[in-house]
MDAnalysis code that builds the backbone (N, CA, C; Angstrom):
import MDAnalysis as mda
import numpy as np

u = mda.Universe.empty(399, n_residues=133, atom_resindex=np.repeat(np.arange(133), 3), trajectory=True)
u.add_TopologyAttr("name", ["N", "CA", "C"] * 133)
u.add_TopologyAttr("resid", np.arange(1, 134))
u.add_TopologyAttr("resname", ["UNK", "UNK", "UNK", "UNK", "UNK", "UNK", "UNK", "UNK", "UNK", "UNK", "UNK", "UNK", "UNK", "UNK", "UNK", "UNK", "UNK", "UNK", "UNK", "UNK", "UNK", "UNK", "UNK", "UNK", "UNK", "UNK", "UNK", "UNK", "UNK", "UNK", "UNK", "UNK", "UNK", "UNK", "UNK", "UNK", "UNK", "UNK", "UNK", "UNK", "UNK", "UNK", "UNK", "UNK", "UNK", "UNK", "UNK", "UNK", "UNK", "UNK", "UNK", "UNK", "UNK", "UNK", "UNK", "UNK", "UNK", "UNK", "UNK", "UNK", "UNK", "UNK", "UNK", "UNK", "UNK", "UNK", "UNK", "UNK", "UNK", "UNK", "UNK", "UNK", "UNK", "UNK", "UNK", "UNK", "UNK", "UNK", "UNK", "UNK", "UNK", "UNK", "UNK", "UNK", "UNK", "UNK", "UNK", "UNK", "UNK", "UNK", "UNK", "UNK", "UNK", "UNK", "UNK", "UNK", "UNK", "UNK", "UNK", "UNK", "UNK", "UNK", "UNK", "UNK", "UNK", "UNK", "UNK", "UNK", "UNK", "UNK", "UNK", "UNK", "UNK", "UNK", "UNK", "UNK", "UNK", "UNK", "UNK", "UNK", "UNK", "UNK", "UNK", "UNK", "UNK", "UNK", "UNK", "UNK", "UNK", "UNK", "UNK", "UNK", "UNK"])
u.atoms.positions = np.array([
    [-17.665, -2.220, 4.440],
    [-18.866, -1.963, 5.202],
    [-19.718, -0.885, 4.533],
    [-19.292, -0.052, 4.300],
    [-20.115, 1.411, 3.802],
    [-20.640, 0.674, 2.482],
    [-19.810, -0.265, 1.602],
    [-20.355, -0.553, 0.192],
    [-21.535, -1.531, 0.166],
    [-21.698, -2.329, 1.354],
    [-22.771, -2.706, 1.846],
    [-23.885, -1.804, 1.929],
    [-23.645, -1.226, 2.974],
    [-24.628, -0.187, 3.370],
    [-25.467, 0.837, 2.120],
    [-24.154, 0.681, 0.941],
    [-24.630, 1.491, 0.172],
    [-25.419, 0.707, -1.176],
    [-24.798, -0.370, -1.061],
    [-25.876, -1.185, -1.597],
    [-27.156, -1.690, -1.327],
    [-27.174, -2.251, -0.242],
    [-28.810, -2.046, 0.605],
    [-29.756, -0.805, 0.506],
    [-28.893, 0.375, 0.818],
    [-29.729, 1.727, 0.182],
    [-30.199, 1.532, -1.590],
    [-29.406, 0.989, -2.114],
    [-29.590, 1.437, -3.454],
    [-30.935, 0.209, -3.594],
    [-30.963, -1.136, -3.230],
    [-31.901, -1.834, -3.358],
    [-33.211, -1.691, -3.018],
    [-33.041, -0.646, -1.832],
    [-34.349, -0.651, -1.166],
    [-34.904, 0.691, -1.758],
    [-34.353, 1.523, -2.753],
    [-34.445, 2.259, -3.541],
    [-35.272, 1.653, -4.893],
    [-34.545, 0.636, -5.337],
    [-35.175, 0.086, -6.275],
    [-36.365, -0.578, -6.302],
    [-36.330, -1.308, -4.800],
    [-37.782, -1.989, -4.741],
    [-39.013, -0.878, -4.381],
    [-38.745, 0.410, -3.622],
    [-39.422, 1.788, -3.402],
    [-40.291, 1.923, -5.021],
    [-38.999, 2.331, -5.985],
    [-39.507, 2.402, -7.215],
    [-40.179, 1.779, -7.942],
    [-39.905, 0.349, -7.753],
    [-40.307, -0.998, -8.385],
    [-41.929, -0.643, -7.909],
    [-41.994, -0.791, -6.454],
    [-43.318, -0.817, -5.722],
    [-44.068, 0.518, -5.952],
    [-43.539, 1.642, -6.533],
    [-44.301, 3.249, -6.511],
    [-45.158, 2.775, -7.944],
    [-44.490, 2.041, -9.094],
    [-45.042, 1.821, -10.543],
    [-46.186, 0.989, -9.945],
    [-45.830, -0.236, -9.456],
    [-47.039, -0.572, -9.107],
    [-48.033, 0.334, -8.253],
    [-47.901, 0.971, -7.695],
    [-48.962, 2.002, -7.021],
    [-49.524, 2.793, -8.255],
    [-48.606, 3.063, -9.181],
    [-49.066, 4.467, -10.391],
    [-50.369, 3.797, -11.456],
    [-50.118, 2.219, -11.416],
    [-51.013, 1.331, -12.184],
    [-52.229, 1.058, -11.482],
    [-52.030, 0.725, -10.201],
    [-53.474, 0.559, -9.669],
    [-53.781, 1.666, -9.587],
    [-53.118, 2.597, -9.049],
    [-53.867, 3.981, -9.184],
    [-54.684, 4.559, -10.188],
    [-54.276, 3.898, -11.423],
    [-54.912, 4.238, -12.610],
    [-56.112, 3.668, -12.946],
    [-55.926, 2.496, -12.841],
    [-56.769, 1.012, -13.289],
    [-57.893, 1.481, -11.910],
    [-58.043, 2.109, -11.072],
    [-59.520, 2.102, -10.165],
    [-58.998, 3.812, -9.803],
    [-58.670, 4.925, -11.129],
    [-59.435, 6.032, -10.933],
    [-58.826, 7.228, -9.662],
    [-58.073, 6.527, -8.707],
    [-57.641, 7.105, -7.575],
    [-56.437, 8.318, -8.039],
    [-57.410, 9.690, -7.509],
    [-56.286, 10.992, -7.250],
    [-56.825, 11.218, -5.809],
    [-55.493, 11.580, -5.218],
    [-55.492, 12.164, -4.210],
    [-55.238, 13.551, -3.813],
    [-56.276, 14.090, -2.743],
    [-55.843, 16.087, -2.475],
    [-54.431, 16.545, -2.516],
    [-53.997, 15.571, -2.122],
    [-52.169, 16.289, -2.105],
    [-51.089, 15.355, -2.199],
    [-49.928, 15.946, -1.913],
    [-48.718, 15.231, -2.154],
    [-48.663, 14.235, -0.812],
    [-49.062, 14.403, 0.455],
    [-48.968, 14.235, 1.473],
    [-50.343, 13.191, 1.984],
    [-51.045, 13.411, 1.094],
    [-52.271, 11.566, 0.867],
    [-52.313, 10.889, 0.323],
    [-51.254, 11.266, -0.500],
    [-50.672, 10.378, -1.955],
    [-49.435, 9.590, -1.277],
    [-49.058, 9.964, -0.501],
    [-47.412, 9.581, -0.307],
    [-48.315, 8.317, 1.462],
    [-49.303, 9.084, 1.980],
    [-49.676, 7.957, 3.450],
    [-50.667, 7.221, 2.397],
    [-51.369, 7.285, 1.555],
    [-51.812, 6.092, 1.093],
    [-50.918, 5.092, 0.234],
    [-49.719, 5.541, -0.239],
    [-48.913, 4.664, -1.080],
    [-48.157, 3.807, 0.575],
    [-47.683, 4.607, 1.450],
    [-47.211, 3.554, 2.326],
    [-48.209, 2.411, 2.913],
    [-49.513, 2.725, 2.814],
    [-50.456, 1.891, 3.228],
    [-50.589, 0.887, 2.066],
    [-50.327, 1.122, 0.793],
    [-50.408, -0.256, -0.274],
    [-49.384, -0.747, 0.181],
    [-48.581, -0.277, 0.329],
    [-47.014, -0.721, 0.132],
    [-47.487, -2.241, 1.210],
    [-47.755, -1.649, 2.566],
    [-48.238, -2.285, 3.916],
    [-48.820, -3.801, 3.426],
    [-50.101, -3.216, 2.481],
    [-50.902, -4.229, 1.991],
    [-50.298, -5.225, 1.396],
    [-49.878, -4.804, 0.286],
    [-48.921, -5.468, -0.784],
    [-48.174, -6.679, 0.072],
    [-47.463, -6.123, 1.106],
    [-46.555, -6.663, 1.768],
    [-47.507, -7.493, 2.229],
    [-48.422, -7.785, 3.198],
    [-49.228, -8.868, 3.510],
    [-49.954, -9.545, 2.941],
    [-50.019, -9.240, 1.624],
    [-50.588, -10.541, 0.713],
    [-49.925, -11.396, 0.428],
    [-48.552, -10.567, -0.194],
    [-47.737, -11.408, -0.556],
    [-47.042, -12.454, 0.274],
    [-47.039, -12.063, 1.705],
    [-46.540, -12.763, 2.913],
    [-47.642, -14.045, 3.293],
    [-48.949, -13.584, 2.483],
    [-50.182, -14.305, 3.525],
    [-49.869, -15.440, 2.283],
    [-49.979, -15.071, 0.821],
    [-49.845, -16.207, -0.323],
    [-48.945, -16.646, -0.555],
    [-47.866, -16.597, 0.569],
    [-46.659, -17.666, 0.678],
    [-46.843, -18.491, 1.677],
    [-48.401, -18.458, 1.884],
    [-48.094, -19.402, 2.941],
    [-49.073, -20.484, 2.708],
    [-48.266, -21.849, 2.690],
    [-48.186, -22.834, 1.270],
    [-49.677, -23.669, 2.544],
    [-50.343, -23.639, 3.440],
    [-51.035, -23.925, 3.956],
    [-52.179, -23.553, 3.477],
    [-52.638, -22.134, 3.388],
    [-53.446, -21.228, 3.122],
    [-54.210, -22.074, 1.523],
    [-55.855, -22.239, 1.665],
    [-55.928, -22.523, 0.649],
    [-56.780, -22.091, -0.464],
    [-56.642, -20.655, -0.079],
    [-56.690, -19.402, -0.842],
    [-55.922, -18.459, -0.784],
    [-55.573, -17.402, -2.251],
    [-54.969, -16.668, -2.846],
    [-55.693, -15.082, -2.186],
    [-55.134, -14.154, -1.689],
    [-55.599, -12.846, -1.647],
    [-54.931, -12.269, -3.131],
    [-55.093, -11.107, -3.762],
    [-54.787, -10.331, -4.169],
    [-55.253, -8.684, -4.005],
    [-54.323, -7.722, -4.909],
    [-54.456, -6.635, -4.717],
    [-55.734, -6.170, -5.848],
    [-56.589, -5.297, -4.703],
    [-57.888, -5.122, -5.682],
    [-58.010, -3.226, -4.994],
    [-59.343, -2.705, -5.252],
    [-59.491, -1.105, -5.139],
    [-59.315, -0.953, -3.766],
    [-59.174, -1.897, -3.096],
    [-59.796, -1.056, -1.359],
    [-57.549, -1.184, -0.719],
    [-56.432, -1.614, -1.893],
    [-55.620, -1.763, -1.143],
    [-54.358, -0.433, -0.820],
    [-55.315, 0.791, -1.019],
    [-55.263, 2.287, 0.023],
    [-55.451, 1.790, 1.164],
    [-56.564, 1.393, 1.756],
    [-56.836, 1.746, 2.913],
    [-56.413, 0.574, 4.572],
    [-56.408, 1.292, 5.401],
    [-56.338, 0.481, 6.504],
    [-57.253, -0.466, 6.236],
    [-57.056, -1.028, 7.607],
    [-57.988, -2.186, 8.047],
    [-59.205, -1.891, 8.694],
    [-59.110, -0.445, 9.316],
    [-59.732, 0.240, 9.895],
    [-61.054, 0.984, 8.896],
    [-60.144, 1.293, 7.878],
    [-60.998, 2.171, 7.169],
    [-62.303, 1.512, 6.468],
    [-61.400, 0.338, 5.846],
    [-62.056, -0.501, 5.562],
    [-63.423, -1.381, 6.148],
    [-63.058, -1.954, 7.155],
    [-64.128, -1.960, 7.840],
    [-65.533, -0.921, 8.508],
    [-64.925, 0.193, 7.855],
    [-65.428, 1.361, 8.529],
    [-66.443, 1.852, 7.387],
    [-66.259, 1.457, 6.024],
    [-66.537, 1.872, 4.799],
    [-67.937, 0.395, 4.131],
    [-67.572, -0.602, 5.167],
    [-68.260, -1.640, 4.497],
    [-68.946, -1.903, 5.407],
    [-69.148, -1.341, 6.405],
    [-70.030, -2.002, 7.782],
    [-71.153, -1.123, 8.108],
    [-71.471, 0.036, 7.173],
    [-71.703, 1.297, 7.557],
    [-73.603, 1.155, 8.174],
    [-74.021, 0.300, 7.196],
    [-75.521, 0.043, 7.246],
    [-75.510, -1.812, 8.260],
    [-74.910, -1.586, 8.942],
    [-75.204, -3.050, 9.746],
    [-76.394, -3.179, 10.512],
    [-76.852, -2.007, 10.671],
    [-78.533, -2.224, 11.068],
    [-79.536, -2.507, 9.928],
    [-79.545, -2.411, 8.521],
    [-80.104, -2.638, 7.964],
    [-80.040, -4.190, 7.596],
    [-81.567, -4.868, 7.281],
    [-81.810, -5.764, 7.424],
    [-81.758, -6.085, 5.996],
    [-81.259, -7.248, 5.808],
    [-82.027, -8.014, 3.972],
    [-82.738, -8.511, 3.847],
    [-83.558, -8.578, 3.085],
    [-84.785, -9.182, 2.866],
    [-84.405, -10.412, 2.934],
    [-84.966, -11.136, 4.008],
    [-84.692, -13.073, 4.011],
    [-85.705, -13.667, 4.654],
    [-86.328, -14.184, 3.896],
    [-87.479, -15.000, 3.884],
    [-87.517, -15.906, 4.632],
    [-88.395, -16.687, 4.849],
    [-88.103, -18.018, 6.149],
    [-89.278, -18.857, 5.244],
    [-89.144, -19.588, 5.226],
    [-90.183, -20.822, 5.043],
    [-90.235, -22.303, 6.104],
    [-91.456, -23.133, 6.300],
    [-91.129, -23.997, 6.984],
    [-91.438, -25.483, 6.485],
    [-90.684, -25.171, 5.004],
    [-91.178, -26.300, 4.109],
    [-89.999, -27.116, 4.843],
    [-89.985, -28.057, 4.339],
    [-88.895, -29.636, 4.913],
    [-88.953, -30.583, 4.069],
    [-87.698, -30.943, 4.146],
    [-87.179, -32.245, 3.200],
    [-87.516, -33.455, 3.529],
    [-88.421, -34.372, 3.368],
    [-88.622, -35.755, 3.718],
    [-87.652, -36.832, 3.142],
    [-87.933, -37.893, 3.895],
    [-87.713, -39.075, 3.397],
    [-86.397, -38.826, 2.457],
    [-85.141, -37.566, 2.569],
    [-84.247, -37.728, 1.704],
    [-83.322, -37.539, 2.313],
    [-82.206, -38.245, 1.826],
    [-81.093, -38.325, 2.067],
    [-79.613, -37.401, 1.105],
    [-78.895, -36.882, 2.017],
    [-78.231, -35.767, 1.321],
    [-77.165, -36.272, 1.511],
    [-76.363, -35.950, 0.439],
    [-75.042, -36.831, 0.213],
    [-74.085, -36.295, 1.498],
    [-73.062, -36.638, 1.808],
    [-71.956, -36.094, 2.845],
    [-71.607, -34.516, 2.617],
    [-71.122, -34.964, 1.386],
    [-70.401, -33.630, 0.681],
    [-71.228, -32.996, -0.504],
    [-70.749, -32.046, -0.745],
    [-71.480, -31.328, -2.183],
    [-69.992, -30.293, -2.763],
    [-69.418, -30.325, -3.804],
    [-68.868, -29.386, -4.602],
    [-69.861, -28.571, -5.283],
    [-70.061, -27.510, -4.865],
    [-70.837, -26.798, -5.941],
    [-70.080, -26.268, -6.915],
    [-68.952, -25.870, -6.730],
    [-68.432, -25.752, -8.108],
    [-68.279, -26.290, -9.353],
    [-68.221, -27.863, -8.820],
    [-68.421, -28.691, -10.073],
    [-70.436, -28.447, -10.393],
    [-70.787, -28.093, -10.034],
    [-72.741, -28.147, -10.265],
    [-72.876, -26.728, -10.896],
    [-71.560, -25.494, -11.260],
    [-72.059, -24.167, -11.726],
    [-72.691, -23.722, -11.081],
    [-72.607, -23.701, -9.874],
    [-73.395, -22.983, -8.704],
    [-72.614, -21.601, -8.183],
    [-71.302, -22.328, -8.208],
    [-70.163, -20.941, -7.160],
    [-69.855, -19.787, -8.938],
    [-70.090, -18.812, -8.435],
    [-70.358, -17.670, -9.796],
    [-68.299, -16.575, -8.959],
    [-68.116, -15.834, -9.263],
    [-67.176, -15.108, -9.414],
    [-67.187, -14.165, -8.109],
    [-66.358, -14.058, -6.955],
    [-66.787, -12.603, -5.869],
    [-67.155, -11.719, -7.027],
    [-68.005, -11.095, -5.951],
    [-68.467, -9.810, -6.326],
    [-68.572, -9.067, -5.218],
    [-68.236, -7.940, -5.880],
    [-68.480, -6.380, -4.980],
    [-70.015, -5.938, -4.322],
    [-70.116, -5.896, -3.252],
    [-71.766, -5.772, -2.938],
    [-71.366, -4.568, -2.680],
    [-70.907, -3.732, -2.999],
    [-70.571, -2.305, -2.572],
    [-71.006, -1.720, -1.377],
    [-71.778, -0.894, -1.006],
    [-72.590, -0.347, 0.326],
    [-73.897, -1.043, 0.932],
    [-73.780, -2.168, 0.410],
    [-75.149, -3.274, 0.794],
    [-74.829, -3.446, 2.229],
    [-73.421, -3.326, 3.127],
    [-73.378, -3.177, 4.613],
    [-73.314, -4.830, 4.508],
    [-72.960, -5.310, 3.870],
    [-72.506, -6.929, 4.010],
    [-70.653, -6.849, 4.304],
    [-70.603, -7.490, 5.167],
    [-68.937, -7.344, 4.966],
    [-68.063, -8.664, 4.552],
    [-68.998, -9.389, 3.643],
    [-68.826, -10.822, 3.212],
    [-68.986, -10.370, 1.612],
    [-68.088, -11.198, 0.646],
    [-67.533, -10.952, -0.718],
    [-68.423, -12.391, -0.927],
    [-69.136, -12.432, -2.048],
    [-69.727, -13.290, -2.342],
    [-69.294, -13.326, -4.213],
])
């Protein structure tokens, strides 16, 4: 029993470690220091969090998109939303026209991807959009 126990410790040790390298790399790769030992250690449990629900969400063989880990996977869900929603009163410039399509007929479907239309997400940073385009 105990050699159990002490093996489970030692694994969940390893995956701790396994999972801290990955924290030390993204940390690097998008720039992130933190004030102390003690925002360093609640934002690594919050990747950890993240990590854990991607990987849970992209096992799920339904889903027919991929999340991955990108700069914002410090933060809550909270924060997050809190950081990207900030200007929701501000308006975008969107035009209206009341031109119209005659006499045409539009197919059922459209792939735009096959037409080079769909381009790469991108970061709209503080544009107060909370949609990845």
């Amino acid at each position: 029993m105990l050699g159990a126990l002490s093996s489970q410790a030692t694994s969940r040790t390893l995956q701790d470690a396994s999972m801290y390298g990955r924290y030390e790399q993204w940390m690097a790769r998008y720039g992130r220091v933190y004030s102390d030992i003690n925002e360093e250690e609640k934002r690594f449990n919050i990747f950890k969090e993240n990590v854990a629900f991607i990987e849970y969400s992209n096992n799920d063989a339904n889903k027919l998109y991929k999340l991955s880990v990108n700069q914002f996977a410090d933060l809550t869900n909270e924060e997050f939303k809190a950081s990207r929603n900030r200007f929701m009163g501000h308006e975008c410039s969107a035009k209206t026209t009341s031109f119209k399509y005659e006499n045409v007929t539009a197919p059922p479907t459209v792939d735009w991807r096959n037409k080079g239309a769909v381009t790469p997400v991108k970061d709209q940073g503080q544009c107060g959009n909370q949609f990845y385009l």
